[in-house]
TORTIKE-85809 format. One record per residue (C-alpha): z negated, x, y negated. Coordinates in Angstrom, 1 decimal. Example, Ala and Ser with C-alpha at 12.3 -4.5 7.8 and 13.67 -1.06 7.14 Angstrom:
+--------+--------+--------+
!      Z !      X !      Y !
+--------+--------+--------+
!   -7.8 !   12.3 !    4.5 !
!   -7.1 !   13.7 !    1.1 !
+--------+--------+--------+
//
This chain:
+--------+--------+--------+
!      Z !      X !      Y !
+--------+--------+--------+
!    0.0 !    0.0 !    0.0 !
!   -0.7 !    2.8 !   -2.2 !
!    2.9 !    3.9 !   -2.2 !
!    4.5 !    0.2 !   -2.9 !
!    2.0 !   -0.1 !   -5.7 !
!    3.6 !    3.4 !   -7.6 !
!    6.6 !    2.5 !   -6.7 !
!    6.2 !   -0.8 !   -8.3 !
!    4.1 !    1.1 !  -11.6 !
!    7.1 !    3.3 !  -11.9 !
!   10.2 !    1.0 !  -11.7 !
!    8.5 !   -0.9 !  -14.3 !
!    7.4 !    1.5 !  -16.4 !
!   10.9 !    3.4 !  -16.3 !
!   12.8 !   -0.1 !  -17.8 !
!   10.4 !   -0.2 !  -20.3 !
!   10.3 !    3.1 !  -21.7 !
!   13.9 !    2.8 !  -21.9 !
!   13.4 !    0.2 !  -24.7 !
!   11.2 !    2.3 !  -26.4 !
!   13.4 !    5.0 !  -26.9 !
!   15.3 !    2.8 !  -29.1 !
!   12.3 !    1.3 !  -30.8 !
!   11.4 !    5.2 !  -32.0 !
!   15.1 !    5.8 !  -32.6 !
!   14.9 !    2.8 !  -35.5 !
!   11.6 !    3.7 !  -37.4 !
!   12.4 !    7.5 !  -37.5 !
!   12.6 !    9.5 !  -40.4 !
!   14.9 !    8.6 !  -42.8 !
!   15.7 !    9.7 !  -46.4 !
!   13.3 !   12.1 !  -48.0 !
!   12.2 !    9.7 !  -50.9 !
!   13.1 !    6.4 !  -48.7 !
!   10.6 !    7.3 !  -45.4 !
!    7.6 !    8.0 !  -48.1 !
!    8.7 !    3.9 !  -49.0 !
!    7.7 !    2.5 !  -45.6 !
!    5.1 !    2.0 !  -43.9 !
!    5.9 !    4.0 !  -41.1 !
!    5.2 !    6.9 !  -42.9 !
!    1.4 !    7.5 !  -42.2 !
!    0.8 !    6.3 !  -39.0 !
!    3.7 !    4.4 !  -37.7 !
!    5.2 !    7.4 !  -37.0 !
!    2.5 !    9.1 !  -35.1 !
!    2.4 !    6.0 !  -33.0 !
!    5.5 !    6.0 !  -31.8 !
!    5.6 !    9.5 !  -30.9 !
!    2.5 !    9.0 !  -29.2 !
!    4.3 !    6.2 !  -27.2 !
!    7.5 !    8.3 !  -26.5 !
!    5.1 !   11.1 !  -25.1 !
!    3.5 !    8.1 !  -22.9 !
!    6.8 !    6.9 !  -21.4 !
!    8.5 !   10.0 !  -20.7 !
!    6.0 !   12.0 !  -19.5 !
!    3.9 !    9.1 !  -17.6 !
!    5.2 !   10.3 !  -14.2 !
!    5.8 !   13.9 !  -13.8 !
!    7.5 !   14.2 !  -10.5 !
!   10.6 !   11.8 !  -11.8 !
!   13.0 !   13.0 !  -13.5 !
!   14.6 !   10.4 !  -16.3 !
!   17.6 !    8.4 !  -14.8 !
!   21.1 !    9.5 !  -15.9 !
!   22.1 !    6.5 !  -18.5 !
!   24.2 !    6.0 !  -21.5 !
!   23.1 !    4.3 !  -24.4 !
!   24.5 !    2.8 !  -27.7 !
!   22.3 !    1.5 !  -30.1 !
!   22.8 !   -0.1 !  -33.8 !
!   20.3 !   -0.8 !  -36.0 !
!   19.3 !   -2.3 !  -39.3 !
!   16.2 !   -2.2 !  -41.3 !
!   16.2 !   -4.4 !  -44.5 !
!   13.5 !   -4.9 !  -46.8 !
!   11.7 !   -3.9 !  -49.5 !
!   15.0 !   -3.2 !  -51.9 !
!   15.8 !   -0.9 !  -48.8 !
!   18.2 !   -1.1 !  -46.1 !
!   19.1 !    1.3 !  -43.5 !
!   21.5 !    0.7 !  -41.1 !
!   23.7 !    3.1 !  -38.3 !
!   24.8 !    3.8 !  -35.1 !
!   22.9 !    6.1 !  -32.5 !
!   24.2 !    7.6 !  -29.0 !
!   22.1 !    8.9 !  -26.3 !
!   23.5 !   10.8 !  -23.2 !
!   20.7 !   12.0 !  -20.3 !
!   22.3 !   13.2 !  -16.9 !
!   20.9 !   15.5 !  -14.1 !
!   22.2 !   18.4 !  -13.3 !
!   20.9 !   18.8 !   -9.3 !
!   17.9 !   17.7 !   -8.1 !
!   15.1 !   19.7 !  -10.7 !
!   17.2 !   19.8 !  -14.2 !
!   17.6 !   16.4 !  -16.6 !
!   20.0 !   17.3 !  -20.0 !
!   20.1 !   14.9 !  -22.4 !
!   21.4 !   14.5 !  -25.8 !
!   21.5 !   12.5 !  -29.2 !
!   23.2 !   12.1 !  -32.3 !
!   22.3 !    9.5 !  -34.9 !
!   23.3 !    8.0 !  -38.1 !
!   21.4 !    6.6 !  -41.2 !
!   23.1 !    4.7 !  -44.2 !
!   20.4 !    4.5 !  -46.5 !
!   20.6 !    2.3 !  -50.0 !
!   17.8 !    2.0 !  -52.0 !
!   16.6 !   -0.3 !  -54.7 !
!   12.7 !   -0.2 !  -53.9 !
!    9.8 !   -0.8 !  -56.3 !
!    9.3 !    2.7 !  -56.7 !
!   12.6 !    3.4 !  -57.1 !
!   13.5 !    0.0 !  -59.8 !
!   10.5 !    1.3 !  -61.7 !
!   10.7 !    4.7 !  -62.2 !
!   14.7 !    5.9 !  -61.4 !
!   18.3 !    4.6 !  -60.2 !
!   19.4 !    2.6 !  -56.6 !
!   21.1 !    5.6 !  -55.0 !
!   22.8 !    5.4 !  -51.6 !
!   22.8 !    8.3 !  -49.0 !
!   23.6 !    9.3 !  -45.5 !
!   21.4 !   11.2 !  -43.1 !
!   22.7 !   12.1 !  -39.5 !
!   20.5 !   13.7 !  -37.0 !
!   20.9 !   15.4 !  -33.3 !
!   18.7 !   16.2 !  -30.6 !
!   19.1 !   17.9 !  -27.5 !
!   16.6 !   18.5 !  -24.6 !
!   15.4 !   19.5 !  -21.2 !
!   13.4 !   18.5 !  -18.1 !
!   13.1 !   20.8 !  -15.5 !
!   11.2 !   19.5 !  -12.5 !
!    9.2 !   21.6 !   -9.9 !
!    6.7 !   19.7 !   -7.0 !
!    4.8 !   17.8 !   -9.5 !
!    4.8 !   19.3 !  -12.1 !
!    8.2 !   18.5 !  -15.1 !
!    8.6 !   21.1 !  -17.7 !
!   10.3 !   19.4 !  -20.9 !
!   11.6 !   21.0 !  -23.8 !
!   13.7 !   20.0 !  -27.1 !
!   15.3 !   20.3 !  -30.3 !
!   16.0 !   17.8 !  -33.0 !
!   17.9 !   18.9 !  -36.0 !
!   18.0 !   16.2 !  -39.7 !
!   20.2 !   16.8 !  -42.3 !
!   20.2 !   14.7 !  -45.7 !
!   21.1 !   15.3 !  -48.9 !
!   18.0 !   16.6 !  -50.1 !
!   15.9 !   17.1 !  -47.0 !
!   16.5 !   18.7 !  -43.8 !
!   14.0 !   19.3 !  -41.1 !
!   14.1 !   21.1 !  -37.9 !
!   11.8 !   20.2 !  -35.2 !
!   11.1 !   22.4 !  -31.7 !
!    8.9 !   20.1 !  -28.8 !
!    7.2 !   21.5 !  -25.7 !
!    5.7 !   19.8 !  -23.0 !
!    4.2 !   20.0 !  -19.4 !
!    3.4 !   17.0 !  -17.3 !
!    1.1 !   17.4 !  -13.8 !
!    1.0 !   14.9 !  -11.6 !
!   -2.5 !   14.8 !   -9.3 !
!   -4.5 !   13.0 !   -6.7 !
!   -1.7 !   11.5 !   -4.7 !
!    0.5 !   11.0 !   -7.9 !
!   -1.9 !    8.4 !   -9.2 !
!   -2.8 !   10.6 !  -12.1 !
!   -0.7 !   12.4 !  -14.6 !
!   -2.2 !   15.3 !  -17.0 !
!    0.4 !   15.7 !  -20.6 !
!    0.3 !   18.5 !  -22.6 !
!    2.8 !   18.9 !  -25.8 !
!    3.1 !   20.8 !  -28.5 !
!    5.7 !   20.6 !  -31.3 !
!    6.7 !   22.6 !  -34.4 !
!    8.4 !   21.2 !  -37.7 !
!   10.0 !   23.2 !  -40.6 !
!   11.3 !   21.3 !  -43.3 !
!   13.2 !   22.1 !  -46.7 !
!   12.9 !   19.6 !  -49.4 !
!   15.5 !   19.4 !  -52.5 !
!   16.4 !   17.7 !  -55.6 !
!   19.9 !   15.9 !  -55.9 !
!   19.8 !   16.4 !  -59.6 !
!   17.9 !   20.1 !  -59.9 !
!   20.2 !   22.2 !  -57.5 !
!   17.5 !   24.8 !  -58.4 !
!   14.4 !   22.8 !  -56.8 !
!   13.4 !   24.3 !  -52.8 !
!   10.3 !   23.5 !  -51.2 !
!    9.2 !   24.0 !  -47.6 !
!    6.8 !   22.8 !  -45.3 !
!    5.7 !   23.3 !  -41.9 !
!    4.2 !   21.3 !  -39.0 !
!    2.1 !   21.5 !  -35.9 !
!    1.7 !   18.8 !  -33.4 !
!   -0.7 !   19.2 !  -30.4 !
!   -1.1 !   16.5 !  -27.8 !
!   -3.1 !   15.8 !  -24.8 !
!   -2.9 !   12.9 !  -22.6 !
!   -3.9 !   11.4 !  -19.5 !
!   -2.1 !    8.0 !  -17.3 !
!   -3.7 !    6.2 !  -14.1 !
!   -3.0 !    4.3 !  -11.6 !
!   -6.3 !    2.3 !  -11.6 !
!   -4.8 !   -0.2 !   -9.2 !
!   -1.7 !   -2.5 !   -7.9 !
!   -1.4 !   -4.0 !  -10.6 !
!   -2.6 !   -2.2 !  -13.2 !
!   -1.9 !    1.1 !  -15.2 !
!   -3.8 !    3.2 !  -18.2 !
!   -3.0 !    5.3 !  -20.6 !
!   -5.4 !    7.8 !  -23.1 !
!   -4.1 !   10.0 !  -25.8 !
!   -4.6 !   12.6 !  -28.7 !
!   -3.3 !   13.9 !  -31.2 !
!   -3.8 !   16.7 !  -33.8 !
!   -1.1 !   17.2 !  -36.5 !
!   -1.5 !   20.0 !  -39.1 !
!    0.9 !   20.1 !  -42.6 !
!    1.4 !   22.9 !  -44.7 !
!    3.5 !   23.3 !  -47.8 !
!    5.1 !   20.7 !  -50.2 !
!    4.0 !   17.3 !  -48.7 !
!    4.4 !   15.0 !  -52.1 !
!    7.9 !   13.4 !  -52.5 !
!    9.9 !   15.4 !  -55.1 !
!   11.0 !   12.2 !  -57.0 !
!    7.9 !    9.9 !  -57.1 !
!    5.7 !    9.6 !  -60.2 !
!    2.1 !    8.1 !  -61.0 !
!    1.4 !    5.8 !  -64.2 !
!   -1.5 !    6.9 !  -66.4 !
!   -3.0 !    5.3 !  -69.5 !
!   -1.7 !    5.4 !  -72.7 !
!   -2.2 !    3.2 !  -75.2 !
!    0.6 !    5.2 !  -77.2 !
!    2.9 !    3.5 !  -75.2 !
!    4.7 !    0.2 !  -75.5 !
!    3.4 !   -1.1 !  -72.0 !
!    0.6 !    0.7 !  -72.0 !
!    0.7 !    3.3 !  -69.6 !
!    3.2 !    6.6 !  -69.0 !
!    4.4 !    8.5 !  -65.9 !
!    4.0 !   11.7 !  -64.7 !
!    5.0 !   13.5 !  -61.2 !
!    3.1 !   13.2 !  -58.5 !
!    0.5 !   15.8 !  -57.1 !
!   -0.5 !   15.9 !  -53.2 !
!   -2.8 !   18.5 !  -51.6 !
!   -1.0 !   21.5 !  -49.7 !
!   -2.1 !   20.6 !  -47.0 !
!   -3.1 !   17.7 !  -44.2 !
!   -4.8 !   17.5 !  -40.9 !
!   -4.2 !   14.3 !  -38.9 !
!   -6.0 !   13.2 !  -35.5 !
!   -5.7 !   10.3 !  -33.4 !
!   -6.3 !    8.8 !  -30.2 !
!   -4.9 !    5.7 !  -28.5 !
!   -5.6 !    3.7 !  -25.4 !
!   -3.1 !    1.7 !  -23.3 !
!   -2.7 !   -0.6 !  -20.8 !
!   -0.8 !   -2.3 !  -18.5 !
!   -1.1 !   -5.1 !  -15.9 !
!    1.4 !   -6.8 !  -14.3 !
!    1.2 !  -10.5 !  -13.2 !
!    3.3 !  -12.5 !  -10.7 !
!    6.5 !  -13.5 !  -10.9 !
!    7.6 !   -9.3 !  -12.4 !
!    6.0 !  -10.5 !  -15.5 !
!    3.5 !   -8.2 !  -17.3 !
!    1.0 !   -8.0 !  -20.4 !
!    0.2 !   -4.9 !  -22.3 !
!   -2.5 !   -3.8 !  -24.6 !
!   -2.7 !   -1.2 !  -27.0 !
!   -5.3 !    0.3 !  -29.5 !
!   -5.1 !    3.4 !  -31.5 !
!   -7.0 !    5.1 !  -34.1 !
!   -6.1 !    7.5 !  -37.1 !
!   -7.7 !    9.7 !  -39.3 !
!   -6.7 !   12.6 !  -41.5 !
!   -8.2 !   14.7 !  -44.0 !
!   -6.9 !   12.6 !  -47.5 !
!   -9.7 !   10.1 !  -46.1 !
!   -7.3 !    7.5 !  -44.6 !
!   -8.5 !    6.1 !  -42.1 !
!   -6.7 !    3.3 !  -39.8 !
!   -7.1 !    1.0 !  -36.6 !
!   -3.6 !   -0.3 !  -34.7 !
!   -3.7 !   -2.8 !  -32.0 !
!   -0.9 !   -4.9 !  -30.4 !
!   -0.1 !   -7.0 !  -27.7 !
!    2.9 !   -7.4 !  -25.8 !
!    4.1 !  -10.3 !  -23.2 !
!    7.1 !   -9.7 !  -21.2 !
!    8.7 !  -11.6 !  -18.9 !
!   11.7 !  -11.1 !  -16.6 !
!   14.0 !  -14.4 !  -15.6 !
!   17.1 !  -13.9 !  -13.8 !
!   19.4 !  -11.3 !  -14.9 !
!   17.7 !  -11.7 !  -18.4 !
!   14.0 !  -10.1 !  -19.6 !
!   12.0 !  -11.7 !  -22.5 !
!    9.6 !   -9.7 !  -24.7 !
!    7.2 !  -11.4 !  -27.3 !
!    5.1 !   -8.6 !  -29.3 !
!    2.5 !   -9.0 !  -31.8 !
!    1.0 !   -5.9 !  -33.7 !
!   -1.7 !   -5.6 !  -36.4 !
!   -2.6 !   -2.3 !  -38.6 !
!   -5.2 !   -1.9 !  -41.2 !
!   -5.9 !    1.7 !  -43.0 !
!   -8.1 !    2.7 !  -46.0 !
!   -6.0 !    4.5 !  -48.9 !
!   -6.2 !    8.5 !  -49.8 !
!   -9.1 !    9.9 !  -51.9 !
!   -6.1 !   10.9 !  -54.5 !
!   -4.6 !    7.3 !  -54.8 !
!   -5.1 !    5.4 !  -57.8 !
!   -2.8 !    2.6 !  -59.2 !
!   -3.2 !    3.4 !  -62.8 !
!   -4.7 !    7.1 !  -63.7 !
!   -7.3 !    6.9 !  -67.0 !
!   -5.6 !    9.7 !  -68.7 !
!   -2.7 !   12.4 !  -68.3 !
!   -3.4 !   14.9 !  -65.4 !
!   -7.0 !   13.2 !  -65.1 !
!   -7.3 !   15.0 !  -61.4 !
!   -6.4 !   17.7 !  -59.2 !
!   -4.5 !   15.8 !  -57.2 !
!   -3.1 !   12.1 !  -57.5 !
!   -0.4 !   10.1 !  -55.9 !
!    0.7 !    6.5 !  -56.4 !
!    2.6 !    6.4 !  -53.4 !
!    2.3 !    2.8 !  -51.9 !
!    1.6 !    4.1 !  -48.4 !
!   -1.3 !    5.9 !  -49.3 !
!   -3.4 !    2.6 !  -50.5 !
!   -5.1 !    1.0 !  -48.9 !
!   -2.8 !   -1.9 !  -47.1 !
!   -2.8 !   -4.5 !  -43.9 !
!    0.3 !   -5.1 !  -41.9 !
!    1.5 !   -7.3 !  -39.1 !
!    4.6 !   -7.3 !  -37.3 !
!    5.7 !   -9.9 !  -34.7 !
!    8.7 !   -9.0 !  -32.5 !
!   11.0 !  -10.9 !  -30.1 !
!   13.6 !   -9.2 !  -27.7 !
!   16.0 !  -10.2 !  -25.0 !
!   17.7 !   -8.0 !  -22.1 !
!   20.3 !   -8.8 !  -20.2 !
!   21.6 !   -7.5 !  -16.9 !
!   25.4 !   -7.9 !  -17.1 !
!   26.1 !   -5.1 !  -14.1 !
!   23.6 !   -5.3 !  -11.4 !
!   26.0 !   -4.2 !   -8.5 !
!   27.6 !   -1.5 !   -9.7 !
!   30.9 !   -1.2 !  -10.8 !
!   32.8 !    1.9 !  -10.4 !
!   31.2 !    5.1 !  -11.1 !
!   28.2 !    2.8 !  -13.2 !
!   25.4 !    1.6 !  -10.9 !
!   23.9 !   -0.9 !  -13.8 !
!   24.6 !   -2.4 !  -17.4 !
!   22.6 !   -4.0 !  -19.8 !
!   22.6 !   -5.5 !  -23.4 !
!   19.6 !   -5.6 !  -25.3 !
!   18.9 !   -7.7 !  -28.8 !
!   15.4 !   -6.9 !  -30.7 !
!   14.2 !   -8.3 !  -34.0 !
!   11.0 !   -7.5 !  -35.6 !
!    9.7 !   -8.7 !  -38.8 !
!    7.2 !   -6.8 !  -40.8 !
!    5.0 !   -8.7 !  -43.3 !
!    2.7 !   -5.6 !  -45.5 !
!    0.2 !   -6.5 !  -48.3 !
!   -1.3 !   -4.0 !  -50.5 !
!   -4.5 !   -4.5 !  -51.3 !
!   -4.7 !   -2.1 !  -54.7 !
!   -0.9 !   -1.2 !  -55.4 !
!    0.2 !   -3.7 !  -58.6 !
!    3.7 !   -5.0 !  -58.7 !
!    4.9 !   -3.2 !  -62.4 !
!    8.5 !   -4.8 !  -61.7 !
!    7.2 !   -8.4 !  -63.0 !
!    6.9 !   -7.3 !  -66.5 !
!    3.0 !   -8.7 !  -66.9 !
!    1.2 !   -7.5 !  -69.2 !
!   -1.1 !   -4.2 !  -68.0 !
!   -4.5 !   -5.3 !  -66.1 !
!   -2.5 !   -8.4 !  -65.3 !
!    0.2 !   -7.3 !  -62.8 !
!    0.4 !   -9.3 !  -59.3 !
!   -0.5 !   -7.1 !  -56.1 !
!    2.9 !   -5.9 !  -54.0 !
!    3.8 !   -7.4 !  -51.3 !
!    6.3 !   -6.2 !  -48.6 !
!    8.3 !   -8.7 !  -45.9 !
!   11.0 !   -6.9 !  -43.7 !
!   12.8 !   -7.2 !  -40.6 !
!   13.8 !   -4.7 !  -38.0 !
!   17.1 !   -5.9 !  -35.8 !
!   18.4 !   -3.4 !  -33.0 !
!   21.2 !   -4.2 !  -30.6 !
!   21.8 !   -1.5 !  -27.9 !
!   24.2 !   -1.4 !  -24.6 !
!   22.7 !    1.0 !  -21.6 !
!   24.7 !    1.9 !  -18.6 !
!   23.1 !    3.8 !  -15.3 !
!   25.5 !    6.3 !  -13.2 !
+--------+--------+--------+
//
């Protein structure tokens, strides 16, 4: 029974990490002045690379299946939309050695509050690449990669390295990761402006097998940042009763450095009928005092040829010590920021998907096919961040509110 049960863990496990690649894919980075805009910026982020290192490296001693996929995507609100295509190619090369590569497109137009308040819309491309390794050995998969951004005014370069161990009868899988950033930020309009920062990423992370029907996840993180971590365009409003409106801008000041932590549990239990129910908590800290706590809950549901997914996902964080909405005076501290992401904010997100099975027989050289349709919608209220775009009067501005929606549409194919 013990060997039905991880086979069962593992089929199931492997279909839905497959839909999490794509998830990741659509709330990567994007532009340098857009991805400080969203609020995946702080902790979304982390989270998903916490559940990528869950899914792929859950089960050591299999290596990822050789697949195809083609995935579009569209992010749209705030004033910003990004939209673009995105290939992923894995196959196996013999028994011990997975190859896999991806190249990915951004179209990124921006009219956001920051942006209407303080600058011009702009439009801009980003495209990004990634290539990587598994090697396999008994139980234990060796993973390495490379993923390579290029925008107009940000590039970043990004080296991962990983070792999964599987132990006591392959009911228990050890993870440890590391990766390593370099980034160079720009100016469009100062061709003399270069900053750099750097990145380190160490994880640790343990999955069980706890029983038939259910699975277990723990892990954490520790992410340090060196260098220029402010965006090179954003600005904070100060006082001045000089001024028509009251108050006057100035750039933006952000420590040189940040140290993140977090640590996330998951979980996983499977009901009759293929159908299954997850849980998931995580929280996050870092060293600008913000302090967060992430929980979802996802249904899914397999009928047929098709798979139903119904997601629900709450976040909460406290804002950085250097926020402030409105600064008394000019330079009135060290450091200071007005960047919305940094205040203190709640979110929810509810998501809806639906996969389809159009090849389950093979056909050809392809074993299976399937279309996939996700939409998420993301509702974010700022509990100190004051909507300037109104026009009110100062003291009397309305708090900002964000409402978006995620849609991705991918097709897979097995060989």
């Amino acid at each position: 029974m013990i060997q039905t049960a991880q086979d069962f863990v593992k089929t199931a496990f492997n279909r839905l990490m497959h839909r999490h690649w794509h998830c990741a894919d659509s709330h990567g980075l994007v532009s340098s002045r857009t991805r400080l805009d969203l609020h995946r910026r702080t902790s979304f982020g982390l989270a998903l690379f916490t559940l990528l290192t869950l899914s792929t490296q859950s089960f050591a001693s299999v290596l990822p299946e050789d697949r195809t996929d083609f995935l579009y995507h569209r992010y749209d609100g705030g004033g910003v939309t990004i939209d673009g295509p995105s290939v992923l190619v894995r196959k196996s090369v013999g028994k011990s050695v997975s190859l896999s590569a991806n190249y990915y497109v951004d179209m990124v137009s921006s009219a956001s509050i920051d942006v209407i308040t303080t600058a011009s819309p702009y439009t801009e491309e980003r495209t990004q690449y990634s290539l990587a390794a598994d090697y396999l050995r008994g139980n234990t998969t060796l993973s390495m990669g490379y993923t390579s951004s290029v925008e107009s005014d940000f590039d970043a370069n990004t080296y991962h390295l990983g070792v999964s161990q599987d132990m006591f009868g392959q009911l228990t899988t050890l993870t440890l990761s590391y990766s390593y950033g370099d980034d160079t930020v720009r100016r469009v309009d100062d061709p003399n402006f270069f900053r750099d920062n750097t990145r380190q990423q160490y994880g640790v992370g343990i999955t069980q097998i706890l029983t038939r029907n259910l699975i277990a996840a723990l892990n954490f993180e520790v992410i340090t940042d060196e260098g220029f971590l402010n965006n090179p365009y954003r600005s904070v409003r100060y006082f001045d009763p000089g001024s028509p409106v009251g108050f006057s801008f100035e750039p933006e000041l952000y420590p040189g450095t940040r140290t993140t932590t977090a640590a996330g549990i998951r979980a996983k239990y499977y009901l009759p009928y293929r159908a299954a129910i997850e849980a998931q908590y995580r929280f996050f800290s870092d060293t600008w005092d913000i302090v967060s706590h992430t929980g979802s809950l996802t249904y899914i549901h397999p009928w047929n040829d098709f798979t139903f997914t119904a997601k629900y996902r709450y976040h909460d964080q406290t804002g950085a010590h250097f926020f402030r909405d409105l600064f008394p005076r000019a330079q009135a501290t060290n450091f200071r920021g007005r960047d919305k992401e940094l205040s203190p904010l709640t979110s929810h997100t509810i998501k809806f998907a639906v996969a389809y099975e159009f090849i389950s027989d093979g056909w050809n050289f392809i074993d299976k096919g399937s279309v996939n349709l996700s939409v998420d919608y993301l509702q974010v209220d700022y509990k100190e961040f004051l909507d300037i775009s109104t026009g009110a009067p100062l003291g009397s501005e309305p708090l900002y509110g964000l409402d978006a929606s995620v849609i991705q549409l991918f097709v897979s194919f097995w060989y």
